[in-house]
N, C-alpha and C positions, 0 to 999 in steps of 0.2 A: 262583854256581855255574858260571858261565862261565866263571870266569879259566883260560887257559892252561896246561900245564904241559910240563916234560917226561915228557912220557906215555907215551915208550919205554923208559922206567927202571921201569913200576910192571910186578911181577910179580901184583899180582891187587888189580882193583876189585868192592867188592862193593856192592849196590846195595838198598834195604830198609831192616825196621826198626831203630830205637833205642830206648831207653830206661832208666828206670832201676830198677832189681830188686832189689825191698827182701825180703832174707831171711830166716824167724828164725833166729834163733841161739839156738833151743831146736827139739832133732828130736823128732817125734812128738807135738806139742803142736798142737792146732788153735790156727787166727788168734782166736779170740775170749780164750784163754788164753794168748798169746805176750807175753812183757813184754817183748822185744828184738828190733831186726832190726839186719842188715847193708847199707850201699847198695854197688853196685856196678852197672857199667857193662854195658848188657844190650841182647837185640832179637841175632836169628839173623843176620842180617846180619852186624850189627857183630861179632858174634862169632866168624862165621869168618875176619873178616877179623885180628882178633885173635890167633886160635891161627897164624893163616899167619907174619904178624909174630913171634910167640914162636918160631918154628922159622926166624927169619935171612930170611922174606921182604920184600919190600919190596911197602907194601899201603895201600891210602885205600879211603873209604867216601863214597858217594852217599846222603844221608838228610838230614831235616829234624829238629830241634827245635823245643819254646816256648822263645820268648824270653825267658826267666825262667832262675832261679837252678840248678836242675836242667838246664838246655840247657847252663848255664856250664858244671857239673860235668863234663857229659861230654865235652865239648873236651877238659877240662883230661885226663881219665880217657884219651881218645883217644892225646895226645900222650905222655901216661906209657907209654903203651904201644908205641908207636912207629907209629900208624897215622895217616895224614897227612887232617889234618882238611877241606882246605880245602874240597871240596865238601860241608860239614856246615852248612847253613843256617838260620836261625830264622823261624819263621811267627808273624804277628803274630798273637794274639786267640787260640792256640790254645796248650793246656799241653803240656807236655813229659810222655809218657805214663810212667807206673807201673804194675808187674807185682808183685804179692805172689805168693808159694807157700805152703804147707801142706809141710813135709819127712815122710814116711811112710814111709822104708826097708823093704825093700829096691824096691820098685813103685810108689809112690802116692805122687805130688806135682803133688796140683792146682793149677794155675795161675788166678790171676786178673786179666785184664787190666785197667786203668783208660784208655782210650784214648777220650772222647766229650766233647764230641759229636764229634770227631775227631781221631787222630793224626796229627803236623805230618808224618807219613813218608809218609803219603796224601797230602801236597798235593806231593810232586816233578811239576815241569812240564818236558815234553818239548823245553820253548824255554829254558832253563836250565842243559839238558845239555849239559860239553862232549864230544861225539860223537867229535873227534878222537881223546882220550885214553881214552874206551872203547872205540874202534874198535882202538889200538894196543895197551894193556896183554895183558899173558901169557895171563890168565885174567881173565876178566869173569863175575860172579857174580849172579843176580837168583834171587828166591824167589814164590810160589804167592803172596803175601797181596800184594806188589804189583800184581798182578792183581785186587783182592777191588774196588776202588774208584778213581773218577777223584779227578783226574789222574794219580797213578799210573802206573792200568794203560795208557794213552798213552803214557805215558813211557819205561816197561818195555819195552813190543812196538816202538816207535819206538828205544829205545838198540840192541835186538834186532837190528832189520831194518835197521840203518846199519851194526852189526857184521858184520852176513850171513858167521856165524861163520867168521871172519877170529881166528886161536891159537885156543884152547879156551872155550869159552861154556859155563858151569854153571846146570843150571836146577833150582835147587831146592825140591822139590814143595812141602814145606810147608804141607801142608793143615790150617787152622785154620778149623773148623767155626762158631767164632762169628764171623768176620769176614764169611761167605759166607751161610749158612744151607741153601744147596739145593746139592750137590755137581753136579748137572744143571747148573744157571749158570755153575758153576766150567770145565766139563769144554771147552768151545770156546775160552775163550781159554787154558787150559792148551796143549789141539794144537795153537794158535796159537805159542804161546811155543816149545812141541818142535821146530815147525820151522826156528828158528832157531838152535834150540841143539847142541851138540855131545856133552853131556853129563847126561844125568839121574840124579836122587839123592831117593830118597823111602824111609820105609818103606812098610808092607803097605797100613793104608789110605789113602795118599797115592798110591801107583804105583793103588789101585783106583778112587782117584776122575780118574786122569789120564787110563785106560786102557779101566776099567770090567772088569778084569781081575784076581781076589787073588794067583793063583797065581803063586809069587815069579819060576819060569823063563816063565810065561806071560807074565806081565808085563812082566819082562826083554824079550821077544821084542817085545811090544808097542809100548812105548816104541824099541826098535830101528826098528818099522816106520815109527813116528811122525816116524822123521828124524833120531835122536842115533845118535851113533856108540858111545858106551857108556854103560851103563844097570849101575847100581845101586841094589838092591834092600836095602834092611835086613830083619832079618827077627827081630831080637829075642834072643830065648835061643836062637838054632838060628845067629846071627850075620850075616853079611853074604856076597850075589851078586853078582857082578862079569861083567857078559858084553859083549863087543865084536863091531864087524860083523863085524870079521877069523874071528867062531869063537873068539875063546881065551876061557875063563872061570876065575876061581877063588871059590872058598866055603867061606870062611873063619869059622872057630866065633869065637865071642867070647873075649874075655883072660879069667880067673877074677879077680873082684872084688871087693870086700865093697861094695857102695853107699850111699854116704851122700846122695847127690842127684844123679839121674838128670840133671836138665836141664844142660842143655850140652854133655851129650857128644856128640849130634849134631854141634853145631857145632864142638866139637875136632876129629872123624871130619872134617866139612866141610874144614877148614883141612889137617889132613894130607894129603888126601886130591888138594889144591891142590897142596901141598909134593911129593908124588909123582910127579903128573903133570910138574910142572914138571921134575924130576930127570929124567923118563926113564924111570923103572922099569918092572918089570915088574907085572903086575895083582897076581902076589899079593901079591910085597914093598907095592906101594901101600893093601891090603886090611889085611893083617896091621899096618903102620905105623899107620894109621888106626883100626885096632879098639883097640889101645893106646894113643894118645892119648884117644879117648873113654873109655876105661875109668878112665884117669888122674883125668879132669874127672870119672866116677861118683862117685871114692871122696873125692871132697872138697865143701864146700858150693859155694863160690860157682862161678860162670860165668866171666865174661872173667878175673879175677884168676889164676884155677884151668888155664889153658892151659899146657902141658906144654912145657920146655924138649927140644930135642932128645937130650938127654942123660939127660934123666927117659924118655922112650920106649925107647930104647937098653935100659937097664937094666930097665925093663916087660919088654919084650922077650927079654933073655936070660935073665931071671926065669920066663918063661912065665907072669906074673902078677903083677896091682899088688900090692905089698905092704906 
């Protein structure tokens, strides 16, 4: 995880989970009655870093595997994809985690983790990192659950504070209640992590376990005070807040969609949302960009595979709706 690179060529390192996400490919069918699934390359991390890549960035991922046959995969899944492996590492003794779903259109798709007695994305060590190349990349990217457990969370708050938001630092809330259990525990090294970062990104009860605040412009304001310079809010069917220290804000409804499976689209939204900033834009076009690529990853099953070419949002977009 040391090796060098040229590190002023990557427009966004993201840092967080993997895994692999076995699908079914029967909708509306509990897992006890599923005869089929899909595997694909998965973990919110990796995933943003994937949709960034699908829209012309140039992107690598900080994360661990098991050493085993599933770690293989996902290399191999990495570089199909164009996201640069080399910081992708194998822990010995520990397996390469799996995530099932349950598909339940248009709202309900339980997740089940398989990650124990630990995922190899919890053992990133803070002497492993190379700091240069997070310190330089465009957009540096880290999530809530690297904070849930050591090594880790060291690692996280240490890539953090060498960055000392130097280009744009994303910190995405990502609140997973089974990795934590007491959102009380979560809540200090979260404003630990805001103070480094430049950028936050949660929905409702994520921005409320960062913040202790639901209310989405409350929130917004809250995470502003915490020390990001822009704070978004997801907000579900009412769509997505956008508010910067400068004052400007936009709130933006969601695409119309027919859903086939919710997960992902966050991290499609994640990856646009990169592609935006990097460009320039302004908050809405970034907003509106991003609401349509997640919408894109709704109306399809899989994750990583399912990230939207730029030309598939384009056409979302002058659509007013995936179709």
């Amino acid at each position: 995880m040391a090796e060098s690179a040229e590190s002023s060529a990557y427009d966004l390192i993201t840092m967080g989970r993997i895994g692999v996400d076995l699908y079914p490919l029967q909708t509306g069918v509990p897992l006890p009655q599923v005869t089929s699934f899909g595997k694909f390359l998965g973990g919110s991390a990796t995933n943003v870093a994937v949709a960034a890549a699908r829209l012309g960035r140039r992107t690598a991922v900080v994360t661990r595997t098991g050493d085993d046959p599933f770690g293989a995969y996902l290399h191999e899944a990495l570089r199909d994809f164009g996201v640069d492996d080399r910081w992708v590492t194998p822990v010995p003794g520990l397996q390469t985690p799996v995530t099932f779903c349950e598909v339940f259109p248009p709202d309900d798709f339980p997740l089940y983790f398989y990650r124990l007695p630990k995922a190899p994305d919890l053992e990133i060590d803070a002497h492993e990192l190379d700091l240069d190349a997070i310190r330089d990349t465009r957009i540096f990217w880290v999530t809530g659950t690297g904070l849930s457990e050591e090594p880790s969370r060291t690692a996280t708050l240490a890539a953090l504070a060498h960055r000392a938001k130097s280009g744009t630092t994303v910190f995405d809330l990502d609140w997973r209640p089974m990795f934590w259990g007491d959102p009380e525990a979560a809540r200090p090294f979260y404003a630990e992590a805001l103070r480094h970062t430049t950028v936050a990104v949660g929905n409702l009860d994520e921005v409320e376990v960062a913040t202790g605040v639901r209310e989405p412009h409350a929130a917004a304001r809250a995470l502003l005070d915490a020390g990001v310079e822009l704070a978004v809010v997801k907000q579900g069917p009412k769509g997505v807040l956008a508010v910067n220290r400068q004052g400007e804000s936009a709130e933006v409804p969601p695409l119309p969609v027919t859903v086939l499976n919710g997960l992902g689209a966050g991290d499609a939204f994640g990856g646009s949302l990169c592609h935006g900033l990097l460009a320039g834009w302004d908050l809405e076009r970034i907003m509106r960009h991003a609401n349509a690529a997640g919408a894109i990853v709704a109306s399809r099953l899989e994750c990583s595979s399912a990230m939207p070419t730029p030309a598939e949002v384009e056409q979302a977009l002058k659509a007013g709706a995936v179709l």
